[in-house]
MIBAMAR-656345 format. One record per residue (C-alpha): x negated, z negated, y negated; residue in three letters. Coordinates in steps of 0.05 Angstrom, whole numbers, padded with zeros to 5 digits, always signed. Last residue first. Layout:
<sites>
XZYALA ...
</sites>
This chain:
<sites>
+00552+00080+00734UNK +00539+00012+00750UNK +00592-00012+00785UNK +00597+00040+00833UNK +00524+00036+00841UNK +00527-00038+00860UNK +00587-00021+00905UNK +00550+00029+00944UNK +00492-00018+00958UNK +00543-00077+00979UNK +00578-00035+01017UNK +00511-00011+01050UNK +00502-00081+01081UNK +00562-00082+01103UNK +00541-00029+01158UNK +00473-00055+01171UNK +00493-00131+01179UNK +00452-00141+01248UNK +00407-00073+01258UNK +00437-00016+01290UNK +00418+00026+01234UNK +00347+00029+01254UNK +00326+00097+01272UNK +00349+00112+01200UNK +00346+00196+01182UNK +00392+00186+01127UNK +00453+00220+01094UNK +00487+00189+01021UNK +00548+00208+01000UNK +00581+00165+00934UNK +00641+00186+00909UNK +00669+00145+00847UNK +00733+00149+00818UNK +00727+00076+00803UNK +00796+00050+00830UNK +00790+00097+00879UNK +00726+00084+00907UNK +00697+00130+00960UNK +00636+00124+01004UNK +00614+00177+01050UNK +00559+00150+01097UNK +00508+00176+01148UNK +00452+00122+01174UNK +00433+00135+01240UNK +00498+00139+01257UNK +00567+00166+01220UNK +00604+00137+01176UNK +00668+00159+01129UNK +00690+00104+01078UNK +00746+00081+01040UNK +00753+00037+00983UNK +00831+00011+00966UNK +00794-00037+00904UNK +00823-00089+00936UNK +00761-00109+00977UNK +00751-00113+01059UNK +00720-00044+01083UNK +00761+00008+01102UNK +00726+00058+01160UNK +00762+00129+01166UNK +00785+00154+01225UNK +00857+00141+01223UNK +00851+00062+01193UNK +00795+00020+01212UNK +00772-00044+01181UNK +00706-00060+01177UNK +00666-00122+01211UNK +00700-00093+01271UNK +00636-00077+01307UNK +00608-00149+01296UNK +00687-00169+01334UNK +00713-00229+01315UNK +00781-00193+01348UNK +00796-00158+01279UNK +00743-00174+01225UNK +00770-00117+01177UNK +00838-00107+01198UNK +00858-00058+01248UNK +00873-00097+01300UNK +00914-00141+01263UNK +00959-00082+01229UNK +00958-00070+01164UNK +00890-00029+01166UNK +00933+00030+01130UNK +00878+00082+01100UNK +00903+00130+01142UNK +00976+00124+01133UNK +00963+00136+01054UNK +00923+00199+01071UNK +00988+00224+01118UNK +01034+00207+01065UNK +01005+00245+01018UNK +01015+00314+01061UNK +00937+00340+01063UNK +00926+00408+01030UNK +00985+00388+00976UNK +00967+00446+00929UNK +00962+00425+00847UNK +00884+00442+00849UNK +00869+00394+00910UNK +00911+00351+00926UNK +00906+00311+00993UNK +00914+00241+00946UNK +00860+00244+00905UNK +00802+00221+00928UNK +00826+00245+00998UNK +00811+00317+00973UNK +00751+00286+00919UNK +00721+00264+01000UNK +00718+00340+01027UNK +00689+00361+00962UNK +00641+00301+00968UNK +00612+00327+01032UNK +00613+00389+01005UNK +00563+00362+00955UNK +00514+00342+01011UNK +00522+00412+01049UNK +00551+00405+01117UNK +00538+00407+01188UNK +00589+00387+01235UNK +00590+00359+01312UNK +00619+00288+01307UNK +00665+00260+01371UNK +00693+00340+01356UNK +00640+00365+01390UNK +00667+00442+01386UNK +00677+00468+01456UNK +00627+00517+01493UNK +00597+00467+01535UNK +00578+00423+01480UNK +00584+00466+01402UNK +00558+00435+01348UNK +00604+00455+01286UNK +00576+00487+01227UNK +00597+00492+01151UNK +00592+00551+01103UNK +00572+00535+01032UNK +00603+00519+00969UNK +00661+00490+00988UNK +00728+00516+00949UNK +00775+00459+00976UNK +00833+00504+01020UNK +00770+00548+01050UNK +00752+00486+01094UNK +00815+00461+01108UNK +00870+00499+01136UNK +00835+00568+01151UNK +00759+00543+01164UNK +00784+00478+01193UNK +00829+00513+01249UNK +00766+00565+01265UNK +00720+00513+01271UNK +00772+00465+01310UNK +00791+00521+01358UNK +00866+00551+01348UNK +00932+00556+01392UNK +00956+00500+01348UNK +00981+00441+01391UNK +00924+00455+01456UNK +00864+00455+01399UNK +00894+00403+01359UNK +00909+00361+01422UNK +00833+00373+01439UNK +00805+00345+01381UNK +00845+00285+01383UNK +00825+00274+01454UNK +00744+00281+01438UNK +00767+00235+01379UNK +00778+00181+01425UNK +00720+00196+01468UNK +00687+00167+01402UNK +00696+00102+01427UNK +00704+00041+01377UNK +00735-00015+01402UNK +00806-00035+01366UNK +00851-00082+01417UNK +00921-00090+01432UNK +00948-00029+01401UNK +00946+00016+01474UNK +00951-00036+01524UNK +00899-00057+01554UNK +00838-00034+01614UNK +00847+00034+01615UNK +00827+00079+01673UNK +00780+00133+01662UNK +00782+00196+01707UNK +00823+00235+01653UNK +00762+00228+01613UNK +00712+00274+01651UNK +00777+00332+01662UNK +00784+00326+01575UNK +00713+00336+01575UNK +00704+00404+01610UNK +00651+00401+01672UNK +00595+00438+01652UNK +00533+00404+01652UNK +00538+00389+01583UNK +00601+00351+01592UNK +00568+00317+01659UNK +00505+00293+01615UNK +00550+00273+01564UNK +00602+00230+01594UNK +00538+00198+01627UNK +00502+00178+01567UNK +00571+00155+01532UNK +00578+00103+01591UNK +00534+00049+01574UNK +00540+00040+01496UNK +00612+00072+01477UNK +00638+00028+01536UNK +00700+00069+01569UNK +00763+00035+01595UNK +00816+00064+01548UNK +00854+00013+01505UNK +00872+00063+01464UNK +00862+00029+01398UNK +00812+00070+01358UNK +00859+00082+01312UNK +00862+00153+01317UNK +00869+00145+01390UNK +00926+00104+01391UNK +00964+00147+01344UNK +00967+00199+01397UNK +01012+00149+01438UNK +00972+00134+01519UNK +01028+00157+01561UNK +00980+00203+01606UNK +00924+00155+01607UNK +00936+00120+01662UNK +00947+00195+01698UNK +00996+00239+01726UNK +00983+00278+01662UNK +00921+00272+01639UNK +00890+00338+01652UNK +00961+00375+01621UNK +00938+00345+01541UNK +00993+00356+01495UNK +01058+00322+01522UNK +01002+00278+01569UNK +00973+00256+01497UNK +01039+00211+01483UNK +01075+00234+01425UNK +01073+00172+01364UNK +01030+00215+01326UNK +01086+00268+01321UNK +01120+00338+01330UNK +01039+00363+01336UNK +01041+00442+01315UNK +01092+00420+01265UNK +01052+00442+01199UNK +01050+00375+01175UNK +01026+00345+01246UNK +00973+00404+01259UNK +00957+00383+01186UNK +00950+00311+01190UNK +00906+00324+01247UNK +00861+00364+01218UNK +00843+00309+01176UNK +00833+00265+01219UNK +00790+00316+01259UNK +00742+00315+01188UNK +00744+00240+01188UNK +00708+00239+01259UNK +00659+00293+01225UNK +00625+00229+01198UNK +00607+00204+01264UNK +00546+00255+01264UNK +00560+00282+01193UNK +00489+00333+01205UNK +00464+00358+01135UNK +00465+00430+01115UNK +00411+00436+01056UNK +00439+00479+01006UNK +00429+00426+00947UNK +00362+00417+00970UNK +00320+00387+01030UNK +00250+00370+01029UNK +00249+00300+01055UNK +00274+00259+00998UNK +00337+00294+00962UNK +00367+00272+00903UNK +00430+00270+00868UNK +00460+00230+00806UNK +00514+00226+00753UNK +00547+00291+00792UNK +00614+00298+00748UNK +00677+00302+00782UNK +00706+00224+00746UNK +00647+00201+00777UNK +00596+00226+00829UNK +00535+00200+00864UNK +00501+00237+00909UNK +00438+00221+00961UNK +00390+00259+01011UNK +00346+00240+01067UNK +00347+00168+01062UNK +00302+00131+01108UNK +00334+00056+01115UNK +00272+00026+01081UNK +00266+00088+01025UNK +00336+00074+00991UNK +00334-00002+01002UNK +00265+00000+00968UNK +00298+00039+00919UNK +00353-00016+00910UNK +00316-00072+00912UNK +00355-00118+00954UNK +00373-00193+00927UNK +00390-00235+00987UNK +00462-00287+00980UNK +00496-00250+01033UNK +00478-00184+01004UNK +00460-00176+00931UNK +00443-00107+00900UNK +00389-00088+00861UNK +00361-00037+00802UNK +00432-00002+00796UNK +00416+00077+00791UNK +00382+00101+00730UNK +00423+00156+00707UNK +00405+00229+00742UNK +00418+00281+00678UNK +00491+00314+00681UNK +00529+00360+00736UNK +00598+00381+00730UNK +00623+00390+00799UNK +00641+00456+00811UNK +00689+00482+00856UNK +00679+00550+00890UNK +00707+00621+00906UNK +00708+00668+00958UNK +00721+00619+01013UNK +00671+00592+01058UNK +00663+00600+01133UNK +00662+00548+01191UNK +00608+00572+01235UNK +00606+00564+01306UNK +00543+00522+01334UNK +00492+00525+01400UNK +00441+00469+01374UNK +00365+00471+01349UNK +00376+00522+01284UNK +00450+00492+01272UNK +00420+00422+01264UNK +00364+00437+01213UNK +00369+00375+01168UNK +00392+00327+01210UNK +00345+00341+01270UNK +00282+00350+01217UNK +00299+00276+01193UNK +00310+00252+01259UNK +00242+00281+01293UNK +00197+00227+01293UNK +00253+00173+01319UNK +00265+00224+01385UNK +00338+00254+01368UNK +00319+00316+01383UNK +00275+00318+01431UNK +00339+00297+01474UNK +00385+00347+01448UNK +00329+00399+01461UNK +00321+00372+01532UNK +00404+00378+01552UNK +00406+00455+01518UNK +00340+00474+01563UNK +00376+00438+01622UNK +00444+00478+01612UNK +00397+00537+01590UNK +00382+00534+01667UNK +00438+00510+01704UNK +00437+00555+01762UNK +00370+00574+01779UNK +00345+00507+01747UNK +00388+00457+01794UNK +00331+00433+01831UNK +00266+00435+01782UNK +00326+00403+01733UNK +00344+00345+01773UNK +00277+00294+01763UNK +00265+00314+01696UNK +00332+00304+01675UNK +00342+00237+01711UNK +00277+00211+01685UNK +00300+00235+01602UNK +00374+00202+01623UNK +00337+00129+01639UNK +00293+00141+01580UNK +00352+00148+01533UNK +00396+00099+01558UNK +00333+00047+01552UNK +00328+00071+01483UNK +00410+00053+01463UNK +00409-00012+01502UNK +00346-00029+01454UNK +00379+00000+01392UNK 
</sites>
């Protein structure tokens, strides 16, 4: 978190020092650019998440005309404590230390518990943050099934003109869902100024075709979410179609949500790095598709074969632990995070404490959103494993 604050404060003094300058022309880019900021101040998270669509520019992702219901009993008693590297946890304590805004657990379809902590409901449209990532994977496998994309083995230049003539112009679409580009971008010094020029106008796809890359693409997993920036913008390019208004015909309206979604918009374009806002139980909508299999009432929404590929963490880089790496610590398959275990659980993360956690073996869903200014702290991320796995058991 300390690289993270110092980020902030440097980009807060640049702001205030540009925008008497540049206000004529760039004025609701600086009011846009200070609202983001405000935002995500510690004090205001839980608001942020909550009310994203009333603070950012967003599209909306419509419903369908009908929806699927979970069935819904009495809230059991959740598992009383968890163990993590030999350390008991209190669960609740656990619940309230990492700021939990809302939680649902489900099994076999039926809600066995759900609660919400800082006055948000059942309608409540919470922000996925990194979570959306495993949205765009999604739409992926579609633009792929539907032959928009021929493969995830095309290099981005055959979708992506800005990088043609370019390092990363070769670079195989597969790459990027893994994480494995080899681009040379730092997700904790340079994401600050890829913003900062996105919001100030300058379209993202021209901002990355100035990176270089620094391996070979499958040589090494970091985690940059300009990699889904790319993905999102071969869908776009491939199908003729935003994200919003891809998701809302191929996705969204395919799994019977019960609420519209929203995507952030940044400089017009959906944030595909982890722009939506959705309903706690549409999370676990979304995750019951994956759950089982891409099915959802006896229509193959996501080709099987695409949901087995991305929960493959085969390869070396993609294995949990790859490259001794604390941000490996998970595996990593096409956008979703797969923790070590042979129970084939899967999760969707994003930060500041935003989880879906799904166990096949269990048929258990478990979504839980936070508010947690401190989820960069040493263990965080397995941490919650353990959590989720206690409640698995347990219910």
């Amino acid at each position: 978190m300390t690289k993270k604050k110092k980020l902030f404060c440097k980009v807060v003094i640049g702001v205030a020092a540009v925008a008497g300058v540049i206000w004529v022309g760039f004025g609701e880019r600086i009011k846009t650019i200070y609202t983001s900021l405000n935002s995500f101040k510690d004090e205001n998270l839980a608001y942020t998440f909550q009310n994203t669509p009333k603070i950012q520019p967003t599209k909306k992702i419509a419903r369908g005309e009908n929806t699927f219901q979970f069935e819904k009993e009495d809230n059991v008693t959740l598992a009383e404590e968890f163990d993590f590297e030999g350390v008991r946890y209190g669960t609740e304590a656990f619940m309230e230390d990492t700021r939990t805004l809302a939680m649902v657990a489900v099994k076999d379809d039926v809600i066995k518990y759900e609660n919400y902590f800082f006055g948000g409901d059942e309608h409540t449209l919470f922000s996925s943050n990194s979570m959306g990532k495993s949205f765009v994977s999604a739409l992926m496998g579609i633009a792929v099934a539907e032959g928009h994309v021929d493969s995830v083995e095309d290099p981005l230049g055959k979708y992506i003109l800005e990088f043609v003539g370019t390092k990363l112009e070769n670079i195989p679409i597969r790459a990027c869902l893994k994480m494995a580009s080899g681009i040379n971008f730092d997700e904790d010094k340079d994401m600050s100024g890829f913003s900062m020029k996105t919001l100030m106008g300058t379209p993202a796809m021209k901002v990355i075709a100035k990176y270089d890359t620094q391996e070979e693409p499958f040589t090494y997993r970091r985690y940059l979410s300009i990699n889904t920036e790319i993905l999102g913008q071969v869908i776009v390019n491939a199908t003729g179609r935003s994200l919003a208004e891809y998701m809302e015909e191929k996705l969204w309206k395919q799994i019977d949500p019960a609420h519209d979604a929203y995507w952030t918009l940044s400089n017009g374009t959906e944030l595909a790095m982890g722009g939506l806002s959705v309903s706690l139980r549409d999370y676990a909508r979304f995750a019951r598709l994956y759950l089982n299999e891409g099915t959802y009432n006896g229509q193959q929404i996501l080709d099987r074969e695409w949901v087995r590929a991305s929960m493959d963490v085969s390869e070396e880089y993609a294995k949990p632990g790859a490259n001794n790496d604390a941000y490996n610590a998970i595996g990593y398959g096409y956008q979703w995070w797969i923790p070590e275990g042979d129970q084939g659980e899967f999760m969707a993360i994003g930060v500041y404490g935003q989880w879906i956690y799904v166990n096949p073996e269990k048929n258990v869903i478990i979504v839980k959103t936070s508010a947690d200014p401190d989820f960069m702290a040493p263990g965080y991320e397995l941490k919650h494993v353990e959590f989720f796995r206690a409640i698995a058991e347990a219910l």
